[in-house]
C-alpha positions as CSV (number, residue, x, y, z in Angstrom):
1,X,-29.5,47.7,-12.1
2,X,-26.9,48.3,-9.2
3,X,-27.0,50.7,-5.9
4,X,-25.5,54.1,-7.7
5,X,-27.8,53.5,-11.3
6,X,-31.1,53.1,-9.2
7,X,-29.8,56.3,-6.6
8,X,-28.8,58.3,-10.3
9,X,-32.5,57.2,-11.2
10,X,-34.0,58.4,-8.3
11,X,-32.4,62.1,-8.1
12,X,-30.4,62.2,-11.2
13,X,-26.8,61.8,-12.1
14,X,-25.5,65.0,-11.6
15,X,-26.8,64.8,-8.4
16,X,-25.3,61.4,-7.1
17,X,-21.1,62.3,-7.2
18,X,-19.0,59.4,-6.8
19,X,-15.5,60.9,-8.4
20,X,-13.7,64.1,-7.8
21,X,-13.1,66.4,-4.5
22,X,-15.8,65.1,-2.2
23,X,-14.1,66.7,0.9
24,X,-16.9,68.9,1.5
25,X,-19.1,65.9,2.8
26,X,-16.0,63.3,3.7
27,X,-13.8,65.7,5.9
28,X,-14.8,66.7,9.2
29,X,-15.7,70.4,10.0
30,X,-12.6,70.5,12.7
31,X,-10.4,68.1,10.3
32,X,-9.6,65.6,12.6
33,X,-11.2,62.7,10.5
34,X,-12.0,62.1,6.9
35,X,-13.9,59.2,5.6
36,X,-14.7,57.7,1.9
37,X,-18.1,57.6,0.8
38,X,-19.4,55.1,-1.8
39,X,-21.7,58.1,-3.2
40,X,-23.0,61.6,-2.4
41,X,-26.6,61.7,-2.7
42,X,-28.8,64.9,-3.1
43,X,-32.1,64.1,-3.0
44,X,-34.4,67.9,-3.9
45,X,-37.3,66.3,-1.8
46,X,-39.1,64.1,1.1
47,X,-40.2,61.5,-1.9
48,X,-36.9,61.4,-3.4
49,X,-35.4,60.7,0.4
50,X,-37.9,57.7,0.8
51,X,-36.9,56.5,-2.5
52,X,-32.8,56.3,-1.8
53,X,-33.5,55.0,1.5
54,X,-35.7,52.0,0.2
55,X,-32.8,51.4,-2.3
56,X,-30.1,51.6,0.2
57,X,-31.9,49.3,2.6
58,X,-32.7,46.6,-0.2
59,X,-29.0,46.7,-0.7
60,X,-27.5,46.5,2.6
61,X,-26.0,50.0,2.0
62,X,-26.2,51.7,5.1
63,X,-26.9,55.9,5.0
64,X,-25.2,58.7,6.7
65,X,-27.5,61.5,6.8
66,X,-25.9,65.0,6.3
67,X,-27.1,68.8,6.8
68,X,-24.3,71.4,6.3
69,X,-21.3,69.1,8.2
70,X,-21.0,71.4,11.3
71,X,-20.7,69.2,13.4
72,X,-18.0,68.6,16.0
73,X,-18.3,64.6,17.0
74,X,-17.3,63.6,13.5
75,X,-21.6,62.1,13.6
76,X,-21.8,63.0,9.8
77,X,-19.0,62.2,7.9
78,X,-18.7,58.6,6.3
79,X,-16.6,55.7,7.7
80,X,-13.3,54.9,5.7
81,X,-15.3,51.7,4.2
82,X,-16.0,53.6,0.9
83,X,-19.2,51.5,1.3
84,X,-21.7,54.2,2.6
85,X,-23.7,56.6,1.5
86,X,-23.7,60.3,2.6
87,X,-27.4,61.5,1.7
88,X,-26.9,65.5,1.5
89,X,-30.0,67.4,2.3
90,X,-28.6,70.5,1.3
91,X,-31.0,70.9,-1.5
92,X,-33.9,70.5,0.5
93,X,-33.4,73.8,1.5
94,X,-36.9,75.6,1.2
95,X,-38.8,78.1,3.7
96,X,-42.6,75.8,2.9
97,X,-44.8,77.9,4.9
98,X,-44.8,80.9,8.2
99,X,-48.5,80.4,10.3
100,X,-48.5,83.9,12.1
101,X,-51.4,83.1,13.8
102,X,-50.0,80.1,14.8
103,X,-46.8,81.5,15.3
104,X,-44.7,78.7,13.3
105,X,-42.7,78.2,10.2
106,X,-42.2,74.9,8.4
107,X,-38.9,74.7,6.2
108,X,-36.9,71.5,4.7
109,X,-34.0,70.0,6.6
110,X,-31.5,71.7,4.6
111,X,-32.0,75.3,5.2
112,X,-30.0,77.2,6.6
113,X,-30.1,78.5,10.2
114,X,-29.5,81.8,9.0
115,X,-32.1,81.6,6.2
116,X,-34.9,80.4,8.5
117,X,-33.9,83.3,10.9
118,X,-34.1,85.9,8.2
119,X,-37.4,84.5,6.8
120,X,-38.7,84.3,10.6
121,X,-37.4,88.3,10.9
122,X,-38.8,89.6,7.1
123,X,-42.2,88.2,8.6
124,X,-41.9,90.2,12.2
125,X,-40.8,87.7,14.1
126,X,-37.8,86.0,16.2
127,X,-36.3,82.8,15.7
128,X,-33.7,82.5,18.3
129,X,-31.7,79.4,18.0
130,X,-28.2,81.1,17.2
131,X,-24.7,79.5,17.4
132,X,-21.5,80.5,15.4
133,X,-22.0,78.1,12.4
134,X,-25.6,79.5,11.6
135,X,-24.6,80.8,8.2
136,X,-23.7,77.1,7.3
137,X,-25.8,74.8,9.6
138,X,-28.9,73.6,8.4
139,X,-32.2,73.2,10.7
140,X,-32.1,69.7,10.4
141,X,-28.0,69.0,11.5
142,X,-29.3,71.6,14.2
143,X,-32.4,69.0,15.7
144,X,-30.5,66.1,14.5
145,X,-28.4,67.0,17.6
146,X,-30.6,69.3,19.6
147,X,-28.2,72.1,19.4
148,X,-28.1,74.8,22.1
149,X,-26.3,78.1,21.1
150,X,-26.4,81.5,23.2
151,X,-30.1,81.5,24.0
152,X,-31.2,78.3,25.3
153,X,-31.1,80.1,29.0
154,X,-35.0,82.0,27.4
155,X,-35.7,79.8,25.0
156,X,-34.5,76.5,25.6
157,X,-32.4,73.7,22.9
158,X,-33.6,73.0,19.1
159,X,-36.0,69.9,20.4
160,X,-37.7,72.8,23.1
161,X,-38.6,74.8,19.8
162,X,-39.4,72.3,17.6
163,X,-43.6,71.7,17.3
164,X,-43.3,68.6,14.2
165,X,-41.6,66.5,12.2
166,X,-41.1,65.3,9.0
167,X,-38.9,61.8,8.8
168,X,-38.2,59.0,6.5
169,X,-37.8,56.1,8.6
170,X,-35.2,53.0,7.8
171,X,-38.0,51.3,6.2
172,X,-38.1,54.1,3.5
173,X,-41.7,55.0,5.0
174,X,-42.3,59.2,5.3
175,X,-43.6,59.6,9.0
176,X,-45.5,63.3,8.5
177,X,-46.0,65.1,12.1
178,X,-45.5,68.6,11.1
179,X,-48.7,69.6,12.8
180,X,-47.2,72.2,14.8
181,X,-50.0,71.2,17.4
182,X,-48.5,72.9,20.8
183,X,-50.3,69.7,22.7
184,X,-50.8,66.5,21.2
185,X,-51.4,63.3,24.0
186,X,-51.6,60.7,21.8
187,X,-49.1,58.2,22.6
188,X,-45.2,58.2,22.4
189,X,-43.5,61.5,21.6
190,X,-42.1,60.2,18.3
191,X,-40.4,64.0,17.8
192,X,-38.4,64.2,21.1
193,X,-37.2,60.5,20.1
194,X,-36.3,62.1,16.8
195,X,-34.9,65.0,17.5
196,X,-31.4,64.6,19.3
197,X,-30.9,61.1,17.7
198,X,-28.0,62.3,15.4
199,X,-29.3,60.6,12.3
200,X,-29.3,56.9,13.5
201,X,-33.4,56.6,13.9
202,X,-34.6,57.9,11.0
203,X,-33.7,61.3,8.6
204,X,-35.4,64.6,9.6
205,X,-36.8,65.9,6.1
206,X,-38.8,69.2,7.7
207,X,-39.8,70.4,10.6
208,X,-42.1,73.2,12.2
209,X,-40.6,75.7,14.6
210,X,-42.0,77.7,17.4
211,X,-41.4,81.8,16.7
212,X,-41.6,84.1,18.6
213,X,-42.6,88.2,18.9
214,X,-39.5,90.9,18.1
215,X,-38.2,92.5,21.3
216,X,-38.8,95.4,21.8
217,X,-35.3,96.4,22.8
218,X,-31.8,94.0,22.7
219,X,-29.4,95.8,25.3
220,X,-25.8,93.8,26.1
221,X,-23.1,94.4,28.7
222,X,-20.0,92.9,29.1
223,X,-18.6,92.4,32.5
224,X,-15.1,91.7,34.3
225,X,-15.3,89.5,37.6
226,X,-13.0,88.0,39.8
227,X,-13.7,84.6,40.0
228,X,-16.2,82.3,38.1
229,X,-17.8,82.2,41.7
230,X,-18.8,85.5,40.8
231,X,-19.7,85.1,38.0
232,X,-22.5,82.7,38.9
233,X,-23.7,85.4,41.7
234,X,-23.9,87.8,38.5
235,X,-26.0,85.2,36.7
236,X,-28.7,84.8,40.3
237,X,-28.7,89.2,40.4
238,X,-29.5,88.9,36.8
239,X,-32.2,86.6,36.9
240,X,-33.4,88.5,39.9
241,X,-33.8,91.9,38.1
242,X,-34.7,90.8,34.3
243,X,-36.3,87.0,35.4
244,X,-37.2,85.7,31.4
245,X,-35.9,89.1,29.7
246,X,-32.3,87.4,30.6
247,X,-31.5,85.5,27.0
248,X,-28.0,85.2,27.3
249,X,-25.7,84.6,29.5
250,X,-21.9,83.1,28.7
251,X,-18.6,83.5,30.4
252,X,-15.0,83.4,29.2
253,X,-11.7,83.0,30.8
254,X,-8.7,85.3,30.2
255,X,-6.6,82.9,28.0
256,X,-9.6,82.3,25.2
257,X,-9.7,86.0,24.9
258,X,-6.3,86.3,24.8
259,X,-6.3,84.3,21.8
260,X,-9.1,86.8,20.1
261,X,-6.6,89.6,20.5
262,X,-3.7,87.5,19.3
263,X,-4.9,85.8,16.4
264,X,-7.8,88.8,14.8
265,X,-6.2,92.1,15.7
266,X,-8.6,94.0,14.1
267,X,-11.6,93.3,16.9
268,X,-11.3,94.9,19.9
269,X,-11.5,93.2,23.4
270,X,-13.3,94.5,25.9
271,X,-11.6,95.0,29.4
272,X,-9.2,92.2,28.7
273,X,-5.8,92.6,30.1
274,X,-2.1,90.7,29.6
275,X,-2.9,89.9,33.5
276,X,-5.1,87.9,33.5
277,X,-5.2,87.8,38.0
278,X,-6.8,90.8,37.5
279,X,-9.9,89.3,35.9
280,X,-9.5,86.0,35.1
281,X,-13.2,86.1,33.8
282,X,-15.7,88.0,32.2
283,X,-18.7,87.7,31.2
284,X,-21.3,88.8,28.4
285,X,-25.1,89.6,29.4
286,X,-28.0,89.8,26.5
287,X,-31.3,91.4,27.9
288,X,-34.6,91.4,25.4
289,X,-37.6,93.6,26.9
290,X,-40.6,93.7,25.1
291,X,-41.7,97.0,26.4
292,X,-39.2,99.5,25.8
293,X,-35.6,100.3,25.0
294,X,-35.7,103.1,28.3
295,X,-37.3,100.8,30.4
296,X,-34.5,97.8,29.6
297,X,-31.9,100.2,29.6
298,X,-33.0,101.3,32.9
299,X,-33.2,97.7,34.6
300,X,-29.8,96.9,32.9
301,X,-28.4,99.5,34.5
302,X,-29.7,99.0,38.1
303,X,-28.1,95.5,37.7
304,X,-25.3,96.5,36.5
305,X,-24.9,99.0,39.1
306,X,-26.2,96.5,42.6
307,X,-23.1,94.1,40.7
308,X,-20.3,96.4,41.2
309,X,-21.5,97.8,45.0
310,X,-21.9,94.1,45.6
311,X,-18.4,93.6,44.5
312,X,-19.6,90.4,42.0
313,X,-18.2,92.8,39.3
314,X,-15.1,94.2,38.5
315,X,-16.0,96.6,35.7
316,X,-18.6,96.7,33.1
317,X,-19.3,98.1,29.5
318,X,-22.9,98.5,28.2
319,X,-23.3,98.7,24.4
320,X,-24.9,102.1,23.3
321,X,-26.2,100.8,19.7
322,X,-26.7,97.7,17.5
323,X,-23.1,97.8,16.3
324,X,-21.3,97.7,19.7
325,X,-23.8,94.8,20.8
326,X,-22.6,92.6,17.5
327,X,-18.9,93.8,18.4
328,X,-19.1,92.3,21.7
329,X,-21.1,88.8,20.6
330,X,-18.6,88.5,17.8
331,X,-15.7,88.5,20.7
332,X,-17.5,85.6,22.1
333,X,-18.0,84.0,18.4
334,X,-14.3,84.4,17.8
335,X,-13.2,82.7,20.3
336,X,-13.3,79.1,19.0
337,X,-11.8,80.1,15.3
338,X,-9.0,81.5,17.3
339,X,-8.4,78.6,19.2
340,X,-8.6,76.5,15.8
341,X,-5.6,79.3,14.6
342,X,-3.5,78.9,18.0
343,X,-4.1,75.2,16.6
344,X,-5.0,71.8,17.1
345,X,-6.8,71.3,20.3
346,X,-8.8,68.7,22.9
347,X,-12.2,69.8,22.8
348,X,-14.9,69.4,25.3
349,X,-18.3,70.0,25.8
350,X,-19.6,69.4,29.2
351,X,-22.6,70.5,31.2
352,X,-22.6,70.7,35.0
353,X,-25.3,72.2,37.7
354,X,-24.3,76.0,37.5
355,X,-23.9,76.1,41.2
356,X,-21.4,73.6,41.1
357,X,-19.2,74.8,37.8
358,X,-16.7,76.5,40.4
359,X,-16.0,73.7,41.8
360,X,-15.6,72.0,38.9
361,X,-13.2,73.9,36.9
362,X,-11.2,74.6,39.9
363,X,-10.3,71.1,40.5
364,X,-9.8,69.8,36.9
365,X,-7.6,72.9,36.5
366,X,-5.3,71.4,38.9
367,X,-5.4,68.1,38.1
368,X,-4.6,68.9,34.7
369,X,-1.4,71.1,35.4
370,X,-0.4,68.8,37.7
371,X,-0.1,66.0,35.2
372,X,0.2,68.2,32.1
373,X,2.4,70.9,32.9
374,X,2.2,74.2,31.3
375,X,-1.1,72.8,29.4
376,X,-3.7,76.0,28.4
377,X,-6.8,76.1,29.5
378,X,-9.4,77.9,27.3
379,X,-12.6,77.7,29.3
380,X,-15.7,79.3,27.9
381,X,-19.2,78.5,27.0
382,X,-23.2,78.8,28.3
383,X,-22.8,79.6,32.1
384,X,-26.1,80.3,32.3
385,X,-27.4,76.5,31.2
386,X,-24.6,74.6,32.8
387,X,-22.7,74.3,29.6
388,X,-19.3,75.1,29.2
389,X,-16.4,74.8,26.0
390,X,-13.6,72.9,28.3
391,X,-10.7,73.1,26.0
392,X,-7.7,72.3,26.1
393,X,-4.3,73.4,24.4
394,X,-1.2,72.3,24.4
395,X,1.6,74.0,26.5
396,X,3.2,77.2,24.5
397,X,5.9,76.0,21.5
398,X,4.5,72.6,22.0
399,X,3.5,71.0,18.9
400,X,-0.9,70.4,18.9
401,X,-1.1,67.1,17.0
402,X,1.9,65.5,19.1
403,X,0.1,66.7,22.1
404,X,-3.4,64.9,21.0
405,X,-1.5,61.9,20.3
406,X,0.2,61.4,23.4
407,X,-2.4,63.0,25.7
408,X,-5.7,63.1,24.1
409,X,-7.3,60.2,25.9
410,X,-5.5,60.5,29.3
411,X,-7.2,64.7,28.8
412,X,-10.6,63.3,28.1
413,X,-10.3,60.6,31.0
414,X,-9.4,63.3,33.6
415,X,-12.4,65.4,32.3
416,X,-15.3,62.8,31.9
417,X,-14.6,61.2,35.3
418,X,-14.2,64.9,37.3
419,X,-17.4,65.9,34.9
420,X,-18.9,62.7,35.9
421,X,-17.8,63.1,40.0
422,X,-19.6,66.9,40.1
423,X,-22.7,64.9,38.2
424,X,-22.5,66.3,34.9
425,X,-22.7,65.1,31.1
426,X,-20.2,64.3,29.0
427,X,-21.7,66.2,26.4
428,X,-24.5,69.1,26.4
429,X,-25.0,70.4,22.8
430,X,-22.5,68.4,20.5
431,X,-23.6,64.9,20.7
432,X,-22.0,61.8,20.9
433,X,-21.2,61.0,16.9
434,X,-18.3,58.5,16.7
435,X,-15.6,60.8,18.6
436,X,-17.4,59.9,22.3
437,X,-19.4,56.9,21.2
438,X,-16.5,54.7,23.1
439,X,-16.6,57.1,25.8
440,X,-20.7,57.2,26.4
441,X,-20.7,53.4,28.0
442,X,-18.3,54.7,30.9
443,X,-20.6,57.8,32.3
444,X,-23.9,56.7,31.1
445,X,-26.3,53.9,33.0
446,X,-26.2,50.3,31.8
447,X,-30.0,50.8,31.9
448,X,-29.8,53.5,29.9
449,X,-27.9,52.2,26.8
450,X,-30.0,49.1,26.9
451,X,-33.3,51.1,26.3
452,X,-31.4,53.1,24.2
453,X,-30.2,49.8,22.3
454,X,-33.7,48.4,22.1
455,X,-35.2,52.0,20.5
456,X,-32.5,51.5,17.7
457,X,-33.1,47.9,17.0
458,X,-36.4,48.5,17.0
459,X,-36.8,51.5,14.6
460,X,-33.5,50.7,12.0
461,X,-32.9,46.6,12.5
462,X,-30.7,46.9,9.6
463,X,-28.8,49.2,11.0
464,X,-28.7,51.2,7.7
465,X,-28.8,54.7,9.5
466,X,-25.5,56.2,10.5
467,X,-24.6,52.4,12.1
468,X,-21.8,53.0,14.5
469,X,-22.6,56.6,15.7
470,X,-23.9,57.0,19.1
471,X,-23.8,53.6,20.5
């Protein structure tokens, strides 16, 4: 019996797809890169996992491990070998159990961010990892790269509210840690090894999540301020007057909302104007009390109010209900899909001390009109954990994948090595997949990748699991 008759075995034919549109699980989400895969496997369970990985492994196949292909490193899409295969999990997609006194929910890799939020809310409580792909990423893509999203400034990354794991390993052996013990000292923490690993240690079949209680009130402003300067004296004033009631804190420039405006007329921005001196930034605030809407309102607005004596803001809108509060996140959510219409574009997603993201972006903005004239900027992202969505466009009339071809690698030079010179990381919520694995050696310690290197050998010496991702 070959490979794909003992994988059809194992989870049934219908279920293993080796012949028509496999785009879905081939193409990357940005369509930069598509791959060919020997098979798609769906697996419905942990067992049925072990069982294709054994098979792979006693073939020499090696396995790319795949949630709901989100992802933005091209870390989940098959190599053009037509030799691999891509092990879906999006079957595996089942809520398996909410521990309210515990305050935890266990669900398969495969469901849905969205889902697990909606199961976390029906039982009266908050699960607050949230990024723009949620209605399509799946929990374990989401720890596979320890995503971040618009709360990680309360709440922290995926691997800060993950409590246990369930993995295969590259030996086809189940590793069950789904405890959802809040201390555990016994040993190495197998789960922070896991979780962040992007598939190449071993494939995340489950997990148990930390939730949290409902807020009592959500309130959200969205400010105009002069400089990005300001805009991290906003973010100090704001942790000053709502400390750990401050969940969100993100700043874009004038140009990526100028692309909101252009490209989806039908949303409205808020204080955005065709001159952009006149507030090249704003910025959106998210406060969650747990005592009162009146009492957050109250403390929003005393912020709010210090801000614009203080001159940190320019002006500043406070949503009055529920519907003006999605409005104004759905700005911010917009802004990459409209960047994606204005069309193709050099992404980047860097993390820097937030004292010294000025800095930053003032000299890189330089240095890249100086060599790129007329190249767009569109700077946004998570000001208030160091993390922001560098992009880069090409210059007006210009044509995107002529730009990427010619410039693409001298862009991402003159990033990584000013990201690098202000002590930053190349990337802070995307990962590394294949897209910056050539990059990683060049701003990352020798030490580093050789404990890094020995982890890998040591847990897949095969090299069956997503082999060329990463390092």
């Amino acid at each position: 019996m070959d490979c794909i008759d003992s994988l059809r075995a194992i989870v049934g034919a219908q279920h293993v797809l080796t012949e028509g549109d496999l785009s879905a699980y081939e193409q990357d989400w940005r369509k930069r890169a598509r791959g060919k895969a020997l098979a798609v496997v769906r697996p419905a369970n942990t067992a049925q996992v072990a069982q294709v990985v054994q098979v792979c492994a006693q073939a020499g196949v090696s396995i790319v491990a795949q949630g709901g292909n989100t992802g933005l490193v091209m870390g989940s899409i098959p190599d053009d070998s037509g030799s691999q295969v891509v092990l879906s999990l999006q079957r595996m997609n089942a809520v398996r159990s909410i521990d309210s006194a515990n305050m935890t929910i266990t669900v398969d890799a495969g469901c849905i961010l969205q889902n697990l939020q909606a199961a976390a809310e029906q039982a009266g409580f908050l699960f607050p990892l949230s990024l723009a792909a949620e209605g399509s990423c799946t929990i374990g893509g989401n720890l596979a790269t320890n995503a971040g999203g618009t709360q990680v400034l309360r709440y922290g990354n995926a691997r800060d509210l993950c409590l246990g794991l369930e993995v295969v390993t590259a030996q086809g052996q189940v590793w069950d840690g789904l405890s959802g013990l809040r201390k555990d000292n016994t040993g190495y923490d197998l789960r922070n090894l896991m979780v962040g690993s992007e598939g190449t240690l071993g494939i995340i079949t489950a997990a148990t999540m930390k939730l949290y209680p409902q807020p009592a009130a959500r309130l959200t402003a969205w400010a105009a301020v002069p400089s990005l300067a300001h805009a991290v004296q906003l973010l100090g004033l704001a942790q000053q007057h709502l400390a750990s009631g401050l969940t969100g804190f993100e700043v874009m420039g004038q140009f990526a909302l100028s692309l909101v405006a252009k490209h989806f007329t039908q949303q409205r921005v808020p204080l955005w104007s065709s001159d952009a001196a006149s507030a090249p930034y704003c910025v959106l605030l998210e406060n969650s009390d747990f005592e009162s809407e009146a009492h957050a309102r109250e403390r929003f607005e005393q912020l709010m109010e210090q801000a614009m004596e203080a001159d940190i803001i320019s002006d500043a809108v406070i949503a009055e209900n529920i519907a003006q509060a999605k409005a104004l996140w759905h700005v911010r959510e917009s802004i990459p899909l409209a960047q994606a219409e204005e069309g193709l574009n050099i992404k980047h997603d860097i993390s820097i001390a937030v004292s010294r993201i000025p800095e930053f972006v003032q000299t890189t903005d330089a240095l890249l009109r100086q060599q790129i004239p007329g190249v767009r900027l569109v700077n946004f992202g998570h000001l208030g954990d160091g993390n922001l969505h560098y992009n880069v466009q090409c210059p007006e009339g210009a044509d995107g994948a002529q730009f990427l071809q010619h410039h693409e690698s001298q862009v991402n030079k003159l990033v990584y090595d000013s990201v690098l010179a202000h002590g930053g990381s190349i990337s802070a919520e995307h990962g590394i997949g294949s897209l910056k694995r050539d990059e990683l050696p060049h701003y990352k310690s020798a030490v580093a990748l050789d404990m890094m290197r020995a982890v890998k050998a040591a847990l897949d010496p095969l090299g069956i699991l997503n082999p060329a991702r990463v390092i």
